[in-house]
N, CA and C atoms as an extended XYZ file, in Angstrom:
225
Properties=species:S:1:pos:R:3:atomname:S:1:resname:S:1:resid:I:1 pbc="F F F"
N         2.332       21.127       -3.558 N   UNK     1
C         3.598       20.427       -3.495 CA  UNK     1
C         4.050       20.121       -4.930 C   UNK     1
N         5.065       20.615       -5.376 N   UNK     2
C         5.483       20.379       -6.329 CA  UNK     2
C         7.089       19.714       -6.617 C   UNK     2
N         7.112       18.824       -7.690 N   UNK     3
C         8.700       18.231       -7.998 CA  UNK     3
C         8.944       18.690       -9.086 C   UNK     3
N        10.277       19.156       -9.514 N   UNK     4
C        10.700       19.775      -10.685 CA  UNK     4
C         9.365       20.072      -11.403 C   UNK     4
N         9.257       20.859      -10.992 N   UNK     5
C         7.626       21.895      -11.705 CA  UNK     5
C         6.773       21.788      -11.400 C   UNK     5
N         6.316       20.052      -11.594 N   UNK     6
C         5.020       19.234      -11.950 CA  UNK     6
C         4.692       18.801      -10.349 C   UNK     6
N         2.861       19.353      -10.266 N   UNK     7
C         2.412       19.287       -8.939 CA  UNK     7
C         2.346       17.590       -9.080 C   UNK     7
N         2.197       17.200       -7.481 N   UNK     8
C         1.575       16.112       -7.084 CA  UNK     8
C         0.707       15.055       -8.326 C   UNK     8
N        -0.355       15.693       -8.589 N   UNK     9
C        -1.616       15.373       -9.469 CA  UNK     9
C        -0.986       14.831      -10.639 C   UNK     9
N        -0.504       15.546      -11.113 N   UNK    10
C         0.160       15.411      -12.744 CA  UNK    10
C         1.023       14.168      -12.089 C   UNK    10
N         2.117       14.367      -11.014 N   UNK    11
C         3.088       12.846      -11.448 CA  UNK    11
C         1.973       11.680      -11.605 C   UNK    11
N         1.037       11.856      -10.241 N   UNK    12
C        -0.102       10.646      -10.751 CA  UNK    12
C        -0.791       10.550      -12.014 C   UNK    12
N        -0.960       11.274      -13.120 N   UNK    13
C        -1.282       10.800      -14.204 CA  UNK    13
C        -0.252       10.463      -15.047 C   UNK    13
N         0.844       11.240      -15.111 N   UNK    14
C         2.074       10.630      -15.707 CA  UNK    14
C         2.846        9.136      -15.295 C   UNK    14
N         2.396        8.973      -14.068 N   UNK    15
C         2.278        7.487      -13.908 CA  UNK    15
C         1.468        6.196      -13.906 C   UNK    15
N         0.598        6.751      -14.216 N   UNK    16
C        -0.650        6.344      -14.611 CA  UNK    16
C        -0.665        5.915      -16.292 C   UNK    16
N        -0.225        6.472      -16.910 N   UNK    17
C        -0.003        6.730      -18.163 CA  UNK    17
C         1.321        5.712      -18.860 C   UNK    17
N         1.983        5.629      -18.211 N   UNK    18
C         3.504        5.397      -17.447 CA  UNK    18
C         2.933        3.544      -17.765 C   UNK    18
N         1.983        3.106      -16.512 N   UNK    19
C         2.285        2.165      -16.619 CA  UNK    19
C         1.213        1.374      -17.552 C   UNK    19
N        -0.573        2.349      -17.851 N   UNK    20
C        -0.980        1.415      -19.296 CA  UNK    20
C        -0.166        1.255      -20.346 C   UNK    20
N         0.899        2.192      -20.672 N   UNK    21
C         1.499        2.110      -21.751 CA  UNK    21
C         2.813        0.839      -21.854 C   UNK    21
N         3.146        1.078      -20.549 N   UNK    22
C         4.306       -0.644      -20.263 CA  UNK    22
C         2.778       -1.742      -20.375 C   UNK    22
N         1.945       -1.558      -20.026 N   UNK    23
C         1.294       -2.942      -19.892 CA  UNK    23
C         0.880       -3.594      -21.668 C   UNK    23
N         1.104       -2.329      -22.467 N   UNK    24
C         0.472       -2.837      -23.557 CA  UNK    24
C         1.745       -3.444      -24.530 C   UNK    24
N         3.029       -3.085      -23.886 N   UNK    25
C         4.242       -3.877      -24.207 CA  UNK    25
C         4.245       -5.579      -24.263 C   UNK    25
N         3.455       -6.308      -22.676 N   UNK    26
C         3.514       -7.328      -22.593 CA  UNK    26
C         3.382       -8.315      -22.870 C   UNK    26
N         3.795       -9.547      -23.387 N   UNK    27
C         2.857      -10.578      -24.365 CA  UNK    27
C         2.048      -11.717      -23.366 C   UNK    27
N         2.949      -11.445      -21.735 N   UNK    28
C         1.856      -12.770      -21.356 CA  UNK    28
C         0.234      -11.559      -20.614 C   UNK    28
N        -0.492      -12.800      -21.101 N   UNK    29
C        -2.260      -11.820      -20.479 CA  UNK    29
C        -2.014      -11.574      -18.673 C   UNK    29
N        -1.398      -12.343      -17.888 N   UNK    30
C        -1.745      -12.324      -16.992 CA  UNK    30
C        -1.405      -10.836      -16.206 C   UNK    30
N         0.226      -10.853      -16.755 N   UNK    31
C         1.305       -9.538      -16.235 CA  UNK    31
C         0.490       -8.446      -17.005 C   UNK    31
N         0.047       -8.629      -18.075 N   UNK    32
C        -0.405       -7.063      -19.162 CA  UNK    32
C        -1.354       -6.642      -17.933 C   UNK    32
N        -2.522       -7.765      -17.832 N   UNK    33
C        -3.809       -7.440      -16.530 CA  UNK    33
C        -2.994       -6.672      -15.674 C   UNK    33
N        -2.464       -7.289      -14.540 N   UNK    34
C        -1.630       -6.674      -13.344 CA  UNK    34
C        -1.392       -5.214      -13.796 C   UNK    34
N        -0.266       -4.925      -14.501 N   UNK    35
C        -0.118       -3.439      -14.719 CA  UNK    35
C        -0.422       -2.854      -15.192 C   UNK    35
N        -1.880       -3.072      -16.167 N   UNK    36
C        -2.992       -2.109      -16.713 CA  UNK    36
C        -3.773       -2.161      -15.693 C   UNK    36
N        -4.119       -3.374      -14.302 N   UNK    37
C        -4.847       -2.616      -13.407 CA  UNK    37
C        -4.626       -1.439      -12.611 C   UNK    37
N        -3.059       -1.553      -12.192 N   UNK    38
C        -2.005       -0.665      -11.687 CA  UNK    38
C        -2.534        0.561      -12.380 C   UNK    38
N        -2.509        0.973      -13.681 N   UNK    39
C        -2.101        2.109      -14.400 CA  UNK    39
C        -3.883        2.426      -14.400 C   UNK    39
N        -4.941        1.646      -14.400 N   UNK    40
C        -6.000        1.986      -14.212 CA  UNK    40
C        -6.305        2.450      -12.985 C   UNK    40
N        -6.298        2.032      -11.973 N   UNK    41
C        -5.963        2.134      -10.423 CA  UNK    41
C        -5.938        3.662      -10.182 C   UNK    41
N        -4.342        4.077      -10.827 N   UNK    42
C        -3.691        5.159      -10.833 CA  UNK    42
C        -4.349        6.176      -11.689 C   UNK    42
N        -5.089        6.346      -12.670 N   UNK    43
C        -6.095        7.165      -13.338 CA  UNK    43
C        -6.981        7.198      -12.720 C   UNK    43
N        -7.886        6.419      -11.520 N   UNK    44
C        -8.809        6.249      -11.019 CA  UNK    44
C        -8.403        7.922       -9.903 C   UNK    44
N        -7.637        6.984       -8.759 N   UNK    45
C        -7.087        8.405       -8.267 CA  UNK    45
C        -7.121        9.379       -8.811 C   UNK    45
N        -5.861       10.001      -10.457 N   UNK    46
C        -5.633       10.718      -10.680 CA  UNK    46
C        -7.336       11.948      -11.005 C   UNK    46
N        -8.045       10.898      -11.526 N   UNK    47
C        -9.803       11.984      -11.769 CA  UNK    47
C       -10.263       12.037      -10.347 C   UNK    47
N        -9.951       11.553       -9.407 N   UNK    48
C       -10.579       12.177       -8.255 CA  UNK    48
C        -9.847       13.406       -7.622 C   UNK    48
N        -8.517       13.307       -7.764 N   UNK    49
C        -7.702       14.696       -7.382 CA  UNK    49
C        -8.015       15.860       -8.255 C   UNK    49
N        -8.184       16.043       -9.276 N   UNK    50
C        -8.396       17.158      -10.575 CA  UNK    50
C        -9.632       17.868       -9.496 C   UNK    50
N        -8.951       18.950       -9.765 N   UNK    51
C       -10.174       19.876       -9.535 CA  UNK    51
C       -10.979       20.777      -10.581 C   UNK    51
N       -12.134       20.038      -11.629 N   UNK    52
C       -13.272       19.614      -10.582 CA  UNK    52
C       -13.060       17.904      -10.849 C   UNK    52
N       -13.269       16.980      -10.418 N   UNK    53
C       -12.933       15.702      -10.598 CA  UNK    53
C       -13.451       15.516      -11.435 C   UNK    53
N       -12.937       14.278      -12.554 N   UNK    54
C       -12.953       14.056      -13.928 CA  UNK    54
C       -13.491       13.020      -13.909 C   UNK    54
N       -15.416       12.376      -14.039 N   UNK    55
C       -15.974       11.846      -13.878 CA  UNK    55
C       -15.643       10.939      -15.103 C   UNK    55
N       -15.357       11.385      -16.067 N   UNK    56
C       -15.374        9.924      -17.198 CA  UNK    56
C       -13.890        9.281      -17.489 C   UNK    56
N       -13.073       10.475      -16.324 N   UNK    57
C       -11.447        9.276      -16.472 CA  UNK    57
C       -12.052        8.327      -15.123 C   UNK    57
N       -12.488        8.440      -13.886 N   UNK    58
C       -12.702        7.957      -13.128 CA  UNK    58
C       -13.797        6.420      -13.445 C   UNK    58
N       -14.539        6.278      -14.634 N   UNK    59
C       -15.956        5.727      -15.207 CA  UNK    59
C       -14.954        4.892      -15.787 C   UNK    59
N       -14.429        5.253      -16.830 N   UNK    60
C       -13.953        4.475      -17.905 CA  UNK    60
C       -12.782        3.784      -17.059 C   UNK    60
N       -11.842        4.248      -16.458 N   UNK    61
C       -10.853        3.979      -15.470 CA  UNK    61
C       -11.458        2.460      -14.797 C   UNK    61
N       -12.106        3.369      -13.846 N   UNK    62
C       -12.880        2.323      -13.058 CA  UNK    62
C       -13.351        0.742      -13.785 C   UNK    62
N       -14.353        0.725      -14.511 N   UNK    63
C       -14.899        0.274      -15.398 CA  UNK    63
C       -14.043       -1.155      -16.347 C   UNK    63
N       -12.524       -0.665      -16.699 N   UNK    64
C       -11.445       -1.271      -17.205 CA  UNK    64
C       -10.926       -2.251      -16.429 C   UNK    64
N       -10.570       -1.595      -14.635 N   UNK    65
C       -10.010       -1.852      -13.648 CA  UNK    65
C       -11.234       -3.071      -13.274 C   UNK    65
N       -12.138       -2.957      -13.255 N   UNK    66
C       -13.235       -4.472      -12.796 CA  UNK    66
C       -13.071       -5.431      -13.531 C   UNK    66
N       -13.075       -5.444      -15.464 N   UNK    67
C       -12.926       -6.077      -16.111 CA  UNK    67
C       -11.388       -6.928      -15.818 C   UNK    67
N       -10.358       -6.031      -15.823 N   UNK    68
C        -9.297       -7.179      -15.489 CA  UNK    68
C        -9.182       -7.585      -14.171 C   UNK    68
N        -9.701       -7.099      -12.702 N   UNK    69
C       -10.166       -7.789      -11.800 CA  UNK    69
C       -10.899       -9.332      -12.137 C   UNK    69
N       -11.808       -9.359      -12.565 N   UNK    70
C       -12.744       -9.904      -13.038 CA  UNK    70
C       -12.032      -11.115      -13.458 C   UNK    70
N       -11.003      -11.194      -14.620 N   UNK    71
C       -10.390      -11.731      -15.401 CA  UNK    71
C        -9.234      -12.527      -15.050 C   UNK    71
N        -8.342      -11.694      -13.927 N   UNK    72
C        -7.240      -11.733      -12.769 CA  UNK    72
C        -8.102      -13.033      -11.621 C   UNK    72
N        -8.940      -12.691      -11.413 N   UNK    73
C        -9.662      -13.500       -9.995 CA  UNK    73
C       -10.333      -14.754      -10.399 C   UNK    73
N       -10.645      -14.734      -12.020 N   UNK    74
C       -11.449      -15.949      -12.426 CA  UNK    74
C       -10.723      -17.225      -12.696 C   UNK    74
N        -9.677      -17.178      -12.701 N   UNK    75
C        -8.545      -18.342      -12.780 CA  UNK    75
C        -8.397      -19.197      -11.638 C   UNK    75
């Protein structure tokens, strides 16, 4: 399935990408968390779709995504 070119997979990393890069815009901690978990989230997916799946976007992804869980929930 493809949109103007770009399969499925790719919009999910381009949105993925999309939104760590808005999150590192933000100045309050709480909103930056929220949509770097979002954009982590969304890399998480995006290494499990790649064929062959991309074990260290999925690690490091993952990994990021607990820490601001972590951080998000401890308040």
């Amino acid at each position: 399935m493809d949109f103007l070119g770009v399969s499925f997979t790719e919009w999910i990393g381009y949105a993925a990408m999309a939104m760590l890069l808005l999150s590192f815009t933000m100045k309050a901690v709480t909103k930056l968390r929220i949509v770097n978990s979002i954009g982590c989230l969304l890399f998480v997916i995006y290494g499990f779709m790649l064929d062959p799946i991309a074990k260290p976007i999925i690690i490091t992804n993952g990994a990021i995504l607990c820490v601001n869980l972590y951080y998000l929930l401890k308040k």
